[in-house]
N, C-alpha and C positions, 0 to 999 in steps of 0.2 A: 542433509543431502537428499535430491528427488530425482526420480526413477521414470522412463516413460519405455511403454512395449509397446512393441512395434511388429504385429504379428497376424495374417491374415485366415488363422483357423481358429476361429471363436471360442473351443473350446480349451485349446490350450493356452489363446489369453488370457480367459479367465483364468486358467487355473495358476499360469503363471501369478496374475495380480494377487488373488486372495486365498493359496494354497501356502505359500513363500511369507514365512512369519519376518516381512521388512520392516513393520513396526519394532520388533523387539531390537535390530539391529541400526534404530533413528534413521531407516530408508521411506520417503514418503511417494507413493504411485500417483503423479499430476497427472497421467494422459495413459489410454490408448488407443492405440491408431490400428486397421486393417490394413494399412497399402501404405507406400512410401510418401506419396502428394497427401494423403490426408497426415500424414505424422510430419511432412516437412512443415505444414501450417499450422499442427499445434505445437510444435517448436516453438515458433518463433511467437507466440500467444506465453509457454507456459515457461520457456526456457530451460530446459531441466536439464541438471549436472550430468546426469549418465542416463544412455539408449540401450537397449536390449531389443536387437533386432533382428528378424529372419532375414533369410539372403534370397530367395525366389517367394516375391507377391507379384499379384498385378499392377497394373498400371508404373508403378516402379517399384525397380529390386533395391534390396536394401545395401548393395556396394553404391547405388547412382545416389540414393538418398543423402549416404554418409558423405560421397563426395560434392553434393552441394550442401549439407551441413560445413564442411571446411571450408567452401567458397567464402559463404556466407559469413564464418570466419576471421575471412583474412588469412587462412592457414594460423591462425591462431586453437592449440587443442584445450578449447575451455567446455568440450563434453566429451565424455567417455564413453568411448561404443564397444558392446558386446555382441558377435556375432551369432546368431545361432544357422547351422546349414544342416540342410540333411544330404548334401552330397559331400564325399571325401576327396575333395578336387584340390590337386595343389597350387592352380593356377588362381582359385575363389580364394585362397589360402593368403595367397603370395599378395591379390589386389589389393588382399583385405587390410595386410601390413601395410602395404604403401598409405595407405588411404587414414591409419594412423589408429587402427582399431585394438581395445585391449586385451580381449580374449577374443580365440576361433574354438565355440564350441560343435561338435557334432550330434544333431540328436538322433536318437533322443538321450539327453543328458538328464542326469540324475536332477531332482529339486536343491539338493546338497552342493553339488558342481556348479549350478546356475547361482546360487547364492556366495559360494565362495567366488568366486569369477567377477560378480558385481560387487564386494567389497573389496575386493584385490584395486579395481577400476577406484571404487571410492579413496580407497588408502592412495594409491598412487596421483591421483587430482590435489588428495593433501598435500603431497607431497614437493606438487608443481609452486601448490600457492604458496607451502610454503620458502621455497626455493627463490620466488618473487618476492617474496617478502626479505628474504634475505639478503639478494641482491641489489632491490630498489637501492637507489642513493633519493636518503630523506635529509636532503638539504632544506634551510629554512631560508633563504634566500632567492629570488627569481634569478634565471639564466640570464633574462636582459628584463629592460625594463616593460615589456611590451604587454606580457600577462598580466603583471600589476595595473597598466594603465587598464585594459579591457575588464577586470575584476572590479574597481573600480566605478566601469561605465555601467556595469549590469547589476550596480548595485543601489546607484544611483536611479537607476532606469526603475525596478521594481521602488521604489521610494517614491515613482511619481515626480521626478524632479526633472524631465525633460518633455517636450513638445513629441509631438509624432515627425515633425521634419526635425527636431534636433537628435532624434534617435537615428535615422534613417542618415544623416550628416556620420554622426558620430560613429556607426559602424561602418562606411565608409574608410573612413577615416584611420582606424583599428583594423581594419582587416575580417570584419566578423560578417558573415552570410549570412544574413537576415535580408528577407527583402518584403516590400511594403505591403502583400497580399497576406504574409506568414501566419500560419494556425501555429500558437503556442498554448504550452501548458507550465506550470511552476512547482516546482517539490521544492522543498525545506528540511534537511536532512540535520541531524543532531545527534551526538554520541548519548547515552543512556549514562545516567551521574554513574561515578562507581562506588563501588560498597566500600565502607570503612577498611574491609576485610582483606580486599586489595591493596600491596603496598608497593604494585609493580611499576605505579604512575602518582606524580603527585602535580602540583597544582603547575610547576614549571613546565609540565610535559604535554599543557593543553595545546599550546602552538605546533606541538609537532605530532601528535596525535593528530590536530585538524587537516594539515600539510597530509600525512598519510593516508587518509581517507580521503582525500582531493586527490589525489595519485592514487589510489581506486579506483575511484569513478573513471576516472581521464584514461585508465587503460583498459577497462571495462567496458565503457560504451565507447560509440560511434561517434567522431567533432560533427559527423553530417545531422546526426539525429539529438543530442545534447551537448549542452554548452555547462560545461561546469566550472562554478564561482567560489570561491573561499568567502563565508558571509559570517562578519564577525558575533553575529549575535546568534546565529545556529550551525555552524560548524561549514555548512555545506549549501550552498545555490544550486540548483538543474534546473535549465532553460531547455525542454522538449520542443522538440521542430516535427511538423508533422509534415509527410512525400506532402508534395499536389495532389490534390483531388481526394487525399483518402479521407476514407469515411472520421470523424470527431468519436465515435464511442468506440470503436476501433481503436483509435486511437487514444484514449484513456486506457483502456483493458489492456494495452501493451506496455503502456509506461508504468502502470500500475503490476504488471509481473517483471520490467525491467529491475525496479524500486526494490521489490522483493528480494530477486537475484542479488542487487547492491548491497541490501543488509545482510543474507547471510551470507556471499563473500569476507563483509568488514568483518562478522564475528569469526570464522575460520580463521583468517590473517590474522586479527589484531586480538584476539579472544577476548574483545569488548561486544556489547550490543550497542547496535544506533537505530533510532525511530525515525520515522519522516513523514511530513507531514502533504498530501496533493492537493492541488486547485480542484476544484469543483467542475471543469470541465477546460475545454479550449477555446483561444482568445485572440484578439487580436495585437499587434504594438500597442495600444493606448489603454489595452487590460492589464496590463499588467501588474500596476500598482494594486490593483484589484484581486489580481489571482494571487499576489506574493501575501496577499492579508489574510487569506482565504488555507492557504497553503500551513501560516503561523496558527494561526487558529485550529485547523485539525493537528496541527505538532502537541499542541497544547492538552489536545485529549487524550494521551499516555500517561494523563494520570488517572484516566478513567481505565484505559481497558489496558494499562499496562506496558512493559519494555520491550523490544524486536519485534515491530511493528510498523506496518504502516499504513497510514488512515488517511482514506479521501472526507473531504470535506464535505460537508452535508448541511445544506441550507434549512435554520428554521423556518418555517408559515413567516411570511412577512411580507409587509407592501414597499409601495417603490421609495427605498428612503430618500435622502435628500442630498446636495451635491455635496458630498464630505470634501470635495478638490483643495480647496481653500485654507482648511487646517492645517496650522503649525506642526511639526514633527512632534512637540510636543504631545499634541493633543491626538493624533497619530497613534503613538505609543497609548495614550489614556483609553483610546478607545478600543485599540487591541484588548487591551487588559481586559476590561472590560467584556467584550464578547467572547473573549475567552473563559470567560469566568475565573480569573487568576485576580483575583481578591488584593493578595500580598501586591502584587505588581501595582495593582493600582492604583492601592494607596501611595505606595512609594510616587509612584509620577504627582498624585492629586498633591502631596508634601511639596514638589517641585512648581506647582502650576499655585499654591497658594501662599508660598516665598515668594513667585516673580509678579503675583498680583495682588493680594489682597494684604502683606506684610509690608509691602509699598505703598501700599495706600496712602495719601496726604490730606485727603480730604474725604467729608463723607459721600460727593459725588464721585468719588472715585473709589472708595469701595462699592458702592451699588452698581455702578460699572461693572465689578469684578463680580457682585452676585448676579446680575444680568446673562454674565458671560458664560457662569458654570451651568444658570438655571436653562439655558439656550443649548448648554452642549448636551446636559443630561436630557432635555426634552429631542434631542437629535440623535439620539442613540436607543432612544427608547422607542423614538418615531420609528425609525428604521427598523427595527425588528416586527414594525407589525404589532406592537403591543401595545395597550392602553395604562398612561401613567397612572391613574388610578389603582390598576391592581398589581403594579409593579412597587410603589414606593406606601404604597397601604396610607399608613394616619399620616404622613410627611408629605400627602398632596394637598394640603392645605399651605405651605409653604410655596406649593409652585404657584397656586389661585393669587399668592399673596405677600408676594420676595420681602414687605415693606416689616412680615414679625420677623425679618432675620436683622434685628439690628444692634447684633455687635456678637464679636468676632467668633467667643465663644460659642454662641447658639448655632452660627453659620457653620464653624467647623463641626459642629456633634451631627447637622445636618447633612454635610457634604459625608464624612463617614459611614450614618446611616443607608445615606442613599447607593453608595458605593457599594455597603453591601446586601440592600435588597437586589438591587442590578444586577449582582452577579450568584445568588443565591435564585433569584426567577431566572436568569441564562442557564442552572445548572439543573433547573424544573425542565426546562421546555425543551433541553437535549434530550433528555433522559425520557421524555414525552415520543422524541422523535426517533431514539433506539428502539424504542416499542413496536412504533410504528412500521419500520424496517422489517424486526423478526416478524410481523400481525403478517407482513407480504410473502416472507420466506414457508411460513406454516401455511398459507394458503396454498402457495406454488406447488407445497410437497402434495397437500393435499389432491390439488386439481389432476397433477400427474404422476400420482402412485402408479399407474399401471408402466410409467416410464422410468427409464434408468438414471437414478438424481444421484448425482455428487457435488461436492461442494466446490467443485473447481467450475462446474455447469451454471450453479445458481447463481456462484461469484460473475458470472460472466454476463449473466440475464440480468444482474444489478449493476453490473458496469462498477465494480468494486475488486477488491482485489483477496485475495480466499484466507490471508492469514489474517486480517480486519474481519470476514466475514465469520470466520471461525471462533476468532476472542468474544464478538458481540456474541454470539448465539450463545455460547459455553456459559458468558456472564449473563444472560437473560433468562433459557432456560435452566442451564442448571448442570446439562450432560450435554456431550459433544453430538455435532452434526449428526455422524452418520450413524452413532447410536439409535437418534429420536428415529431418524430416516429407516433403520433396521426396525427398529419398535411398531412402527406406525406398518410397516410391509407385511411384516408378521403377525397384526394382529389381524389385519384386512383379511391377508390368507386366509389365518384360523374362521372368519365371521365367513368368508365363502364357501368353503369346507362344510361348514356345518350346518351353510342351508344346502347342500346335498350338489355342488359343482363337484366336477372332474378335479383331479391332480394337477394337471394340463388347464384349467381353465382359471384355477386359482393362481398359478404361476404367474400364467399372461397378463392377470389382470392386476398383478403388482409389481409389475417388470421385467420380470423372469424369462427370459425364452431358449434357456437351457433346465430343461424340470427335471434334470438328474441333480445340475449346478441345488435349482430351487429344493429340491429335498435333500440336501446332503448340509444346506442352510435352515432350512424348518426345522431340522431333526436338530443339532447344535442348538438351534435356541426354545425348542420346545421341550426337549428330550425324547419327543416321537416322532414314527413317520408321520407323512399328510395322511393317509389313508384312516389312520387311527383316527382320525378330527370328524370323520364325513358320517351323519347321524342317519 
C-alpha cells in the first residue's frame, strides 16, 4: 500500500514522511504536496491507496481537495483520506464524514495516532477489496455475445490483420470509440507462473483466474481511458486512449502508474502477482501491431528483473529495419521469440517452420528455397536490430556468404540451431548493454542535482518510466537500493564541504537540505556526529 501528505508546513511534512517508521509497516511515501492543486495533480500522476491531509492550506483546503478526489472517482472510495485539523469544529468534522474520510485527527496528534489511523485506513481498503472480491460473480461466460465479438476485434487489430479503414469500419460497427486521430498505447498484462508450493489453483483454474483479472481491470479503470481485452497468450490486453491534445510523455508516466495500481490491486484480491509488459511510447491506429510487439517483448524481461513488475519497453541502437508487414503469423511468433531473447520459444516455432518447409521438401530446388527463405529471415532480424551478421552469428557467416555448404538437412538443421542461439544470446549482450546505459543516466542525474531533493518517484518521471522498474533495475545493477546510494552520495558530499571549512547551513543547501535541523538530525544517524564536529 502507498501513502501521500498532503501538508503545507514543511516541517511537519517532513517529519510526518521520515520520522513515521512506514517502511517497517509495508507503507510506501509516493508524493508530497503543499496545497491541495498541487496534491490533486500528483494523484492522478502517482495514484496512491491512502491521503493524509491537512484541512486549511492555500489555494485549496483539504475538504475541496477530497471532494474532487471523489468526483474524479465516480463516488467510487478507492483512497483513503486521513484528516488532520487544528481546529475542533464539528461542522469540518461532520463535512469531512460526508465526503467519506477515514479518520478526523486533531493536531497536534501523537506520531503513534497518525500511524495507527493510516493502518486503520489501510486495513479497512482491505477490507473493501476484499468484499469485491467476494461479491464479483466470476462467471466464465459473456452476458451477450457483444464483448466476445469486440475482444476478438482488438485482438486481431494488434496482430496487424486489419487495414486503418477496416479498423475504423469495425469499431463502428462494435460500438467501440476510437476515432481516426487517436493517440494509443498497449500493455500486455500476465499472471506471474505459481510456485509449486501453491495448491490453491491448478492448471483448470487458468481460465478463471484470466476472467478475474479482466473484471480488475474493467472496474478499475475508466472505458473512456482503456479498453480491456482477454488475450489468450498473456492473460490481459489494455488499449490506452489518450484526452486531445495531451501531452504523449504525460501520457506514458500515467499509464505507467495506472499499470502499477493494476498489479498491486491483482495481488491484494487474488494474492497472486502479474507483470506487464508497455509499448515504448504512443501510437497511432496503424501502430499497433507494432506497439503490441514491443509491449510482448518488455513482458518477456521478468525473467530478467523479476515478478510484480512492470516494464516499459526500451529500444536497442538500431537502424531502420525492414517492412516486417508481410510475414506470416508464423514467422511473427519466430521473430518475437527471438527479440525477446526466449531461446526455448524459438526453437519450438523454428521445429514448426522446418516440418512446414524443409521436411516437405520434394526436390532439391525446393529445399534451397527453404534455406533461402530462413537465410532472408534471419538476415531481417538481425538487419533490424542495427547489427552486423558478422558479429552476431561469429564462424556461421560463412554459411550466409555461401547457403550452397548447407547441403543436406542435417548440416542445415545444426545451422539453423546455432544461429537461433547466437541471436538470442547477442539480444541478451546488447539489453544488458542498454541497462547500463540507463543507471550511467540515473548516476549522472543524481550527480548533477545533489544540492536538489531526488526521489525515485522524481527520476522515474524524468525517464518517463515507471518507479517499481526503475527501482528493480538500479537494485539489480548497482547492488543497494535508490535511496540508499541517494543517502550515501548526500552525505559524503556534506562530509567533503564540512571539511573544507563551509557553514552547517551551506553544507545542507548544497545537498538538498533546506531544513538544517531536518539535515543534522540526518548527518548525525548516519555519521554518528554532529556536522560541526566534520569542520576542520
Amino acid at each position: 500500500m502507498n501513502l501521500m501528505i498532503v501538508e503545507d508546513e514543511p516541517r511537519l511534512r517532513n517529519s510526518l514522511a521520515y520520522n513515521i517508521p512506514w517502511d517497517d509497516h509495508g507503507i510506501e511515501i509516493v508524493g508530497l504536496a503543499s496545497n491541495g492543486v498541487e496534491a490533486l495533480q500528483l494523484a492522478e500522476r502517482k495514484m496512491p491507496d491512502m491521503m493524509l491531509v491537512d484541512v486549511q492550506m492555500p489555494e485549496m483546503d483539504g475538504l475541496t481537495l477530497i471532494r474532487k478526489l471523489n468526483e474524479l472517482q465516480s463516488g467510487r472510495s478507492l483512497i483513503k483520506t486521513i484528516i488532520l485539523s487544528g481546529h475542533d469544529n464539528f461542522e469540518f468534522a461532520q463535512d469531512a464524514m460526508e465526503y467519506g474520510v477515514s479518520k478526523y485527527l486533531l493536531k497536534p496528534a501523537g506520531e503513534m495516532d497518525i500511524l495507527n489511523a493510516v493502518l486503520e485506513a489501510r486495513d479497512q481498503l482491505r477490507r473493501d477489496l476484499e468484499q469485491w472480491r467476494m461479491t464479483s460473480e466470476l462467471e466464465r461466460k459473456w452476458k451477450d455475445n457483444l464483448p466476445n465479438l469486440q475482444n476478438n476485434f482488438m485482438m486481431n487489430w494488434v496482430r496487424g490483420r486489419y487495414t486503418n479503414h477496416e479498423v475504423l469500419a469495425k469499431c463502428r460497427e462494435l460500438y467501440i470509440d476510437i476515432e481516426e486521430d487517436a493517440q494509443l498505447a498497449v500493455v500486455v498484462v500476465s499472471l506471474d507462473p505459481i510456485s509449486d508450493e501453491d495448491t490453491r489453483f491448478g492448471a483448470a483454474d487458468s481460465e478463471l483466474l484470466q476472467f478475474t483479472i479482466q473484471c480488475l481491470a474493467n472496474e478499475f479503470m475508466s472505458p473512456s481511458f482503456c479498453k480491456v481485452c482477454a488475450d489468450p497468450e498473456h492473460d490481459l490486453l489494455l488499449v490506452f486512449m489518450a484526452e486531445p491534445l495531451r501531452d504523449s510523455k504525460e501520457f506514458m508516466i500515467h499509464i505507467n502508474s495506472t499499470v502499477v495500481k493494476l498489479l498491486s490491486q491483482t495481488k491484494e484480491i487474488l494474492k497472486l502477482t502479474a507483470s506487464a509488459g508497455i509499448s515504448a511510447g504512443a501510437g497511432g491506429i496503424s501502430d499497433m501491431s507494432h506497439m503490441y510487439s514491443q509491449a510482448v517483448r518488455a513482458l518477456q524481461d521478468r525473467v530478467v528483473y523479476g515478478h510484480d513488475i512492470a516494464i516499459p519497453y526500451r529500444e536497442t541502437p538500431s537502424t531502420d529495419g525492414l517492412d516486417m508487414s508481410g510475414l506470416s503469423q508464423l514467422e511473427k511468433q519466430f521473430e518475437i521469440a527471438l527479440e525477446t531473447a526466449d531461446e526455448d520459444r524459438a526453437m519450438s516455432v523454428l521445429t514448426q517452420l522446418w516440418e512446414e518447409g524443409f521436411s516437405q521438401s520434394e526436390s532439391s530446388e525446393d529445399f534451397h528455397e527453404s534455406v533461402l527463405y530462413m537465410n532472408s529471415l534471419f538476415t531481417r532480424i538481425i538487419l533490424k536490430q542495427g547489427w552486423k551478421i558478422r558479429h552476431v552469428v561469429e564462424e556461421d557467416f560463412i554459411y550466409f556468404q555461401n547457403i550452397k555448404l548447407l547441403n543436406t538437412k542435417m548440416v542445415t538443421w545444426s545451422w539453423l540451431m546455432r544461429t537461433v542461439h547466437n541471436i538470442t544470446t547477442y539480444m541478451r549482450k546488447q539489453r544488458k548493454s542498454t541497462s547500463h546505459q540507463v543507471v550511467k543516466e540515473i548516476l549522472s542525474l543524481i550527480d548533477q542535482e545533489i544540492d536538489q531533493e531526488i526521489t525515485l518517484h522524481t527520476v522515474a518521471d524524468r525517464l518517463y518510466v515507471n518507479s517499481s522498474y526503475l527501482s528493480r533495475l538500479f537494485k539489480q545493477e548497482m547492488g543497494i537500493a535508490f535511496s540508499t546510494y541517494v543517502l550515501e552520495q548526500k552525505m559524503e558530499r556534506a562530509k567533503q564541504v564540512l571539511q573544507e571549512g563551509n557553514k552547517v547551513y551551506d553544507a545542507a543547501r548544497l545537498v538538498g537540505y533546506r531544513d538544517v535541523s531536518y539535515f543534522t538530525k540526518v548527518f548525525r544517524k548516519y555519521w554518528g556526529v554532529n556536522p560541526g564536529e566534520f569542520k576542520s
